[in-house]
N, C-alpha and C positions, 0 to 999 in steps of 0.2 A: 916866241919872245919870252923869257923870261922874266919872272916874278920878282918884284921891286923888292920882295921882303924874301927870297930865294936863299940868299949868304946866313939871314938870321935863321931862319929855319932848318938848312946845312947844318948850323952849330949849335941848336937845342937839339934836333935829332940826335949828333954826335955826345950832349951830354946826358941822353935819356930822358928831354923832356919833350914834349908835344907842344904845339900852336895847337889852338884849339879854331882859330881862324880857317886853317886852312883845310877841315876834315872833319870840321862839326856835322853834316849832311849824313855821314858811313858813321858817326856814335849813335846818332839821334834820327833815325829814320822817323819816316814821316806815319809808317804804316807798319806791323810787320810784313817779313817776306818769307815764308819756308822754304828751307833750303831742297827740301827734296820735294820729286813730283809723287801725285798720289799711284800708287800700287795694288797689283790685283795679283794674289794668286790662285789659279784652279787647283781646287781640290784633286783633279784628275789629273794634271802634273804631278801634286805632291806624294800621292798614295804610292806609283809604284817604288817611290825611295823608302817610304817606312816599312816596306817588304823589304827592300834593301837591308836597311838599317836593324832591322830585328834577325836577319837571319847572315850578316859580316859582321855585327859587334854586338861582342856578348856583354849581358848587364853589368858582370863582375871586373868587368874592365873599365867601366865608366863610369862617371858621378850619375847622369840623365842622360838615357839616348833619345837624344832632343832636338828637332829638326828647324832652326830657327830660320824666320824669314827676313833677310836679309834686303834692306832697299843700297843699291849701288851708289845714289845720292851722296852717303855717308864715306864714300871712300875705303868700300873693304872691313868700315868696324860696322859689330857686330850691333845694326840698329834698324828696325822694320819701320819707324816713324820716330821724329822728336822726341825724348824721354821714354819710349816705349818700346818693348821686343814681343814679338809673337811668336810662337812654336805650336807643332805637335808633339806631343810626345807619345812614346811604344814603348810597350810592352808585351812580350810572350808570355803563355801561362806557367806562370809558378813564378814568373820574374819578381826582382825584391829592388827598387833602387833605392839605396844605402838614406840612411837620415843624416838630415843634413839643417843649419839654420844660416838665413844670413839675412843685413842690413835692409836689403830689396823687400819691395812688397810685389806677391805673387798672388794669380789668381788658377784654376784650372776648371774650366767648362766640357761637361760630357758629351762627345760628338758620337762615338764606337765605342764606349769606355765601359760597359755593360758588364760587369764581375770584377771591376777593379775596384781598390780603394786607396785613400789617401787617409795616413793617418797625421793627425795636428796635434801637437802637444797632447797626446795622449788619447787623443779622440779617434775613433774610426767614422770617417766618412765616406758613406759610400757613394758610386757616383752613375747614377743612371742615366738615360738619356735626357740631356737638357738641364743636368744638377749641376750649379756654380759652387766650387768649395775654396776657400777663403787659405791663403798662408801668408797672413801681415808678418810684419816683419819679426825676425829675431824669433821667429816661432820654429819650433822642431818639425820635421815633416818626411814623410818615406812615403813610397807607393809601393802595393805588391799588385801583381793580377790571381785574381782568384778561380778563375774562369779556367774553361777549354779551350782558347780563342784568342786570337791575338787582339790588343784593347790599343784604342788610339784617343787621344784627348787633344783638347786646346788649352794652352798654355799666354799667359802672358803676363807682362813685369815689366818695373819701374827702371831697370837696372841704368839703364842710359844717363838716367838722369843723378842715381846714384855715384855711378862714377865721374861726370862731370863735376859733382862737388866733390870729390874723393872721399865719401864719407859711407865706402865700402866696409862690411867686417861679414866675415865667411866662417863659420865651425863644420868642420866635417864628423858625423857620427862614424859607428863603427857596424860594418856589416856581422862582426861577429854578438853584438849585444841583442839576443833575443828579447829581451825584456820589451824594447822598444815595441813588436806587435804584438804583447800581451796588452788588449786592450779590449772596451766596448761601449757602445755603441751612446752611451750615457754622454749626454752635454756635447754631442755631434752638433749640434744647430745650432751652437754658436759661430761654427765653420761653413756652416753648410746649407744651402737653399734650394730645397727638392723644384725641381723643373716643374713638376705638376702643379704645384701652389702657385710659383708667378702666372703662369699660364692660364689658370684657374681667378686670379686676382685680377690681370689683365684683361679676362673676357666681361670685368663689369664696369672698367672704363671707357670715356668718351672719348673720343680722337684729341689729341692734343693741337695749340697752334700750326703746329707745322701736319696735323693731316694723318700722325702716326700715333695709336697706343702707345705711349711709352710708362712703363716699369721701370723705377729707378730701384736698385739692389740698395736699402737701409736699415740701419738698425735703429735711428733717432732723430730722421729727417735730414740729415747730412751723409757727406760722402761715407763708403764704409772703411775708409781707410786716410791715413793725411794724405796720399798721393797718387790716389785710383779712385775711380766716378767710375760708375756701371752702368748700365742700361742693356733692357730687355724691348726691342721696336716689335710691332709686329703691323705692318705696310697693306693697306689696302688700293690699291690707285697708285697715286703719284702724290709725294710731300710737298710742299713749299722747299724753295730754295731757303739754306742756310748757313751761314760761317758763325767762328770761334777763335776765340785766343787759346784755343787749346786742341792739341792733335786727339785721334779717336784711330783706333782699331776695329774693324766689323767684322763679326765672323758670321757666315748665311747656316743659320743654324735650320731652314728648310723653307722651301718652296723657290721660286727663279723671278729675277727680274733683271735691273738694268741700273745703274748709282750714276750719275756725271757727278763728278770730283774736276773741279778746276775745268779744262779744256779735254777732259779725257772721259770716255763715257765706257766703262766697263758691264760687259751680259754676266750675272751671274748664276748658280745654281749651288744645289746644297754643300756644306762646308767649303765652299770659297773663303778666301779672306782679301779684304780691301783694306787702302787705309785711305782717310779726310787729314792731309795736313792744318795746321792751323791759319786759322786767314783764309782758309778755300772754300769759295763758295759749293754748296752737293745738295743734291735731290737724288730722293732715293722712288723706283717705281717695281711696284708686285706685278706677275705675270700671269694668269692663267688661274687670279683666284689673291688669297693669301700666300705673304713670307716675313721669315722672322728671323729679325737682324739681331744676333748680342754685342755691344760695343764697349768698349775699352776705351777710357779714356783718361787723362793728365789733369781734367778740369778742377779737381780738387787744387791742384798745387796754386793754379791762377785764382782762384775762391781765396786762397789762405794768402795770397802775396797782395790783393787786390787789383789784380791784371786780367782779370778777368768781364770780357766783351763780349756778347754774343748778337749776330743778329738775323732778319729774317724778311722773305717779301714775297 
């Protein structure tokens, strides 16, 4: 049977206007709902392509050979959770990837990355196992490998959410300007957060609410960046269940357990990556001892917007 008020709505449609009557329920949800489901990927999948990828395309051909983890959710674009991308990135020894700055706020965590560096505006940071080093945005930045050995890292970034506002801008440096890795090692810890110190800092914390150490990456009590939240878990047991107004990235930075994210319960082990949509209830459980989760998350943006909800039980 058709709608009494069907013909008026026929002719505001036609002149691009909307009834707010008939569609209020899909502007104003009751709840959020994330459009994608949470995602897991094995490390053990991903490695044999970074062999791939380091020995079919060479550095001088590419901006980053950079293995981003893609959820289908999204429709083919290029997005590992809500506002957020995840990647490894490779390197062979002597490799140089070109300096480069843009809009995006990036992060990079040491998984294999043992003789690489990443330089920041002029800084060299090195990046051992377990070191988070910092490229806010509009900051200059290359990596070389310094090593014998091929070097593998984790990579992640705001970018999703950048180009949703279109409020992209990209500079590409030049591989010919040496200048760029004339550098050292002076004023590196403004970029850089030796693994050993959280880990070291963390060991004289009390379990938080949810059951987990947690290490928040800060320089002044606040996020370290307008639009990346960090954390450092390190899991004894099993957490309390928990959600958020805000998506998170986990990368299993060591030891094995098990996450339920929403209705799906993923086994993990070292360098897996998951992701917690926003709105989805996770508990996260250690296996066989300790393990330790670093995570990525958007909650800064929801902090700064005042959308931000978290809750726990």
């Amino acid at each position: 049977m058709a709608r009494p008020d069907a013909a008026l709505i026929g002719a505001l449609e036609r002149s691009n206007i909307h009834p707010l009557w008939d569609r209020y329920k899909r502007i104003t949800p009751v709840a959020p709902s994330a459009k994608d489901a949470p995602m897991h990927w094995r490390w053990r999948d991903v490695e044999p392509f970074t062999a791939r990828a380091a020995s079919e395309v060479a550095i001088e051909d590419v901006e980053r050979r950079a293995l981003i983890l893609a959820n289908p959710a999204f429709g083919g674009d290029t997005v590992t959770t809500q506002n957020l991308i995840a990647a490894f990135t490779v390197l062979e020894p002597g490799d140089k990837a070109v300096p480069h700055r843009h809009t995006a706020a990036a992060i990079r965590f040491s998984t294999r990355a043992e003789g690489a560096v990443t330089i920041v505006n002029g800084r060299r940071c090195e990046m051992k196992e377990g070191d988070l080093v910092l490229t806010p945005p509009m900051c200059w930045h290359g990596h070389v490998n310094q090593s014998g050995r091929r070097t593998v890292w984790f990579d992640a970034a705001n970018m999703p959410v950048i180009c949703a506002l279109d409020a992209g801008f990209f500079e590409p440096g030049t591989r010919q300007d040496e200048r760029f890795w004339e550098v050292s090692d002076a004023g590196a810890e403004e970029y850089r957060f030796p693994g050993e110190l959280v880990r070291r800092e963390l060991a004289t914390r009390r379990p938080g609410i949810d059951g987990a150490r947690t290490y928040r990456y800060t320089r002044d009590g606040g996020s370290l960046m307008p639009t990346l939240d960090l954390f450092f878990k390190k899991i004894t047991g099993r957490t309390k269940r928990w959600r958020a107004t805000h998506n998170a990235v986990c990368l299993v930075v060591s030891g094995e357990g098990s996450s339920t994210v929403g209705d799906r319960t993923f086994e993990w082990s070292q360098h897996d990556v998951f992701t917690v949509p926003h709105w989805t209830w996770s508990s996260h459980e250690a296996r066989g001892g300790e393990a330790e989760l670093f995570v990525v998350t958007d909650r800064a943006i929801y902090e700064r917007l005042e959308l931000l909800r978290e809750e726990i039980e």
